[in-house]
Structure formats: C-alpha cells, structure tokens
C-alpha positions in Angstrom: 40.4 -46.5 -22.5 40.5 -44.1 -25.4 36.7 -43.8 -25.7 36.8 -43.1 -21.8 38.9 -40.5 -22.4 36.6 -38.8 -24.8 33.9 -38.9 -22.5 36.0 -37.2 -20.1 37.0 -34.6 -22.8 33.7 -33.9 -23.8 31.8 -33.4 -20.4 34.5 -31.3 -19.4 34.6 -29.2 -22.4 30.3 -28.7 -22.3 30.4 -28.0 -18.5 32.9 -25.1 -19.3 30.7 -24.2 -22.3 27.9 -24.3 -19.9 29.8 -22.1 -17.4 30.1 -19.6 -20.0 26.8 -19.1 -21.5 25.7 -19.0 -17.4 28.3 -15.9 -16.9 26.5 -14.5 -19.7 22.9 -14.9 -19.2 23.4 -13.7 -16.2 24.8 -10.7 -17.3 22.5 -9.7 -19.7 19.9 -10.2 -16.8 21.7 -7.5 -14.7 21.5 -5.6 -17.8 18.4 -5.9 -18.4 17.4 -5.2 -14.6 19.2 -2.1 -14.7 17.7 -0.3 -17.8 14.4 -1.3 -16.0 15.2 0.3 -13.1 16.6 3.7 -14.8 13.4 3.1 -16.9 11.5 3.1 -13.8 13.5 5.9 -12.2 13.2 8.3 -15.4 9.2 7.6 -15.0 9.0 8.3 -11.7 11.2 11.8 -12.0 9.1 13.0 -14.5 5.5 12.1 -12.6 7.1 14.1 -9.8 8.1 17.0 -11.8 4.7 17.2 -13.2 3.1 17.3 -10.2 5.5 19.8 -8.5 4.7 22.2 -11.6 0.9 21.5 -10.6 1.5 22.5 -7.4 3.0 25.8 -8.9 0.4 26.2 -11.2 -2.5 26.0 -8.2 -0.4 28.5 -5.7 -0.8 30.6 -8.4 -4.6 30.8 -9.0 -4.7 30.8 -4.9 -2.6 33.7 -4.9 -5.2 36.6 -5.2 -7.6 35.0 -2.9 -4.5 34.9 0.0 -3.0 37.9 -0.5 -5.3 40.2 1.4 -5.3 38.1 4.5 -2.7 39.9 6.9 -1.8 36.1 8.4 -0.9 35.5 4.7 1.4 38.5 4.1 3.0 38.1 7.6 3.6 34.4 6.9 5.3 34.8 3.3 7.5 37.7 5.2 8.6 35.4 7.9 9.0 32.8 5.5 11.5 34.5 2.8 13.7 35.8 5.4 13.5 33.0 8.3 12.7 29.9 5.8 14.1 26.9 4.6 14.6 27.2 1.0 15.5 24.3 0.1 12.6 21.8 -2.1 13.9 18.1 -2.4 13.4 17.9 1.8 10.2 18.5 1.5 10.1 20.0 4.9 8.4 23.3 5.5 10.5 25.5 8.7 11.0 28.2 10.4 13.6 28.9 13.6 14.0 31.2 15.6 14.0 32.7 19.2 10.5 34.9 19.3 8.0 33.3 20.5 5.4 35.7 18.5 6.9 35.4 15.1 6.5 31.9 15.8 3.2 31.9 16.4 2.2 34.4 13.9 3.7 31.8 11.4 1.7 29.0 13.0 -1.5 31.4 12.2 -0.2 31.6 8.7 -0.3 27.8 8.5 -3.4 26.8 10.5 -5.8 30.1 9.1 -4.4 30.3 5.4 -2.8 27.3 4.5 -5.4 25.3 6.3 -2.7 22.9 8.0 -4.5 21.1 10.9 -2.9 22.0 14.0 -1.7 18.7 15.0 0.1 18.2 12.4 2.8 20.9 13.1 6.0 19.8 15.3 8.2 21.5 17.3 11.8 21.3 17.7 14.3 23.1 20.4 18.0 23.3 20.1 18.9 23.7 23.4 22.6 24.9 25.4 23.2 22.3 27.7 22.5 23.8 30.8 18.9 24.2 30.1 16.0 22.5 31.8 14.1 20.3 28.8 11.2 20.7 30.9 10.5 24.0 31.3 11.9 24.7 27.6 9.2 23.0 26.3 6.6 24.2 28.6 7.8 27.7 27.9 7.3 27.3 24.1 4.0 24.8 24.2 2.6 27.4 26.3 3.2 30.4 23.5 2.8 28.7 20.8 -0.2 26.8 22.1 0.8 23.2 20.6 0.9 19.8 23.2 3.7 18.9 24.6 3.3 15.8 22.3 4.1 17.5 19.1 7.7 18.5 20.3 10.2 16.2 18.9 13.3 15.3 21.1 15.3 18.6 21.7 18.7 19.0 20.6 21.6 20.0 23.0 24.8 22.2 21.8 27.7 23.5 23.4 27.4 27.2 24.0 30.6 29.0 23.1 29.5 32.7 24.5 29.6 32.9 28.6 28.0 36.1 29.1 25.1 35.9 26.4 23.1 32.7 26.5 19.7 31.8 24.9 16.9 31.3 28.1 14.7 29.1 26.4 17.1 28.0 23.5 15.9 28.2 19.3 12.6 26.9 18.4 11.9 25.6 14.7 8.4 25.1 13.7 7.4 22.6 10.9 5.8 20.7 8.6 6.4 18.0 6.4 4.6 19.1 3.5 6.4 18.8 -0.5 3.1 20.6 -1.8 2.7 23.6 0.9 6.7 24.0 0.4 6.3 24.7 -3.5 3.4 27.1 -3.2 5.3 28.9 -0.1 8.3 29.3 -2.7 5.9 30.5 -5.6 4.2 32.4 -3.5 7.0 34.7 -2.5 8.2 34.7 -5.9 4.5 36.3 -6.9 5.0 38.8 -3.8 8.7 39.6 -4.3 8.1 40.5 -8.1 5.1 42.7 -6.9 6.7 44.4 -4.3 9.7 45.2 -6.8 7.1 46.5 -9.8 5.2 48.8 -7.3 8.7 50.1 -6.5 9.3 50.7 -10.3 9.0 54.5 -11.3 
C-alpha cells in the first residue's frame, strides 16, 4: 500500500513538473516568435525607407528634364492645390468637378510621368438623384478613359436644394507609392523655386 502510494505521489508530482516546464517553453517560444517578428518588421521599415529616399533622390535628377514641359508644370499646380498629400496610402488623386483640369492632369500622368492609360481609374461621388449612366458617360467621354476604368460610384445626400452638382465630383487616380514621392518632391523643388525667384 505504502509503495502504491509513492507511486501515486511521484507521477503526480512530475506530471505537474511537466506542466510547468510546458507553460514555460511555451512561453519563451512566443517570446522568441515576437522579437522575430519586430526583427522582421524593423527590417522591412527600413528597406522601405530606403527605397522611398530613392525614389526622392531619382525625382530629383528628373526634375530639370520635366520642368519645361507645360503638362509638367500644370500637373505639379493641380497637384499641390487639388492633391492628396498624404504618403503611407500610396494612392496618387485628384477631385474635382472640371472636367479639363481633370484631363489636363491625366496629360500630366500619361505624357510626363509616362503612366499607361489604363492604368488610371475613375471615381464619381454622386447626389442621389443622379443617373450613374450618363455620369459616367459624361466624364469617360471628357476625359477619354473606358467605361471600364470607373470604379463603382459613390452616392451622398445633398444638403443644398437650389445648387446641385450635374455630373457629381470626379477623382482621378493612381495607385502608385513611387509616382506619389516624386509628385511630393517635386512640388517641393518648384515651391522653393518659385519662392527664391520671388526673393529681392
């Protein structure tokens, strides 16, 4: 009986010894899977931020070449007042209700930026007693880009009776992180001028 006991004892006493040192292998595993994943994230940030400082680095030696096309100037213009600023989305865009800004911008990335055509999309925020139909005809037509490059329009509640949009906002863009980061250095290069020149 007593040396049953002991049996009991013991395999009781090594299974919760084993239960132990399980809780903490497993532990130090997580641990050790974290600071390889903020490893891995802290590699991949800093890849990134070399490249984006490449990207800055090549807008700049583009710069001179650019800046006497009139499509380039225009573009930068419409960009820095019209533009989204904003760098982590990666998205290059421009709304707003003229059709020939628009399209002056679409020259800008087609002729200067060499952006193929079909790889810019459309997007209409609409009031929602708009036709969708003719909206999009309207805008594919001016801004001569398919039908098929329009994503799916947006509808809003309009809050002013008398004074409605006919053909609602347009936005124009392109998912492009590199083409956003020279587009931002570039206006910086054209702003600075533009402020020397004004220098007496």
């Amino acid at each position: 009986m007593v040396n049953l006991f002991w049996f009991y004892y013991s395999w009781f006493r090594d299974n919760k010894q084993s239960e132990i040192i399980k809780i903490r292998l497993t532990n130090e595993a997580r641990q050790k899977a974290a600071n390889r994943l903020r490893l891995y994230a802290l590699q991949h940030m800093k890849k990134w931020q070399k490249q984006h400082l490449e990207y800055r680095l090549q807008a700049i030696k583009e710069y001179q070449s650019k800046i006497k096309n009139p499509y380039f100037v225009s573009g930068l213009v419409i960009y820095w007042g019209e533009g989204d600023k904003k760098l982590k989305n990666g998205i290059v865009r421009v709304s707003n209700i003229d059709y020939k800004m628009l399209k002056i911008f679409i020259l800008f990335l087609n002729k200067t930026c060499l952006i193929p055509l079909e790889k810019i999309k459309i997007w209409l925020l609409l009031y929602n007693d708009l036709d969708k139909k003719q909206c999009i005809k309207y805008w594919s037509k001016n801004l001569d880009i398919p039908k098929n490059q329009f994503y799916k329009p947006t509808y809003i509640k309009g809050r002013e009776k008398g004074k409605k949009l006919s053909y609602g906002v347009c936005t124009v863009q392109v998912c492009n992180r590199e083409l956003k980061e020279k587009i931002i250095k570039w206006i910086d290069l054209y702003s600075s001028k533009l402020i020397q020149a004004g220098i007496v």
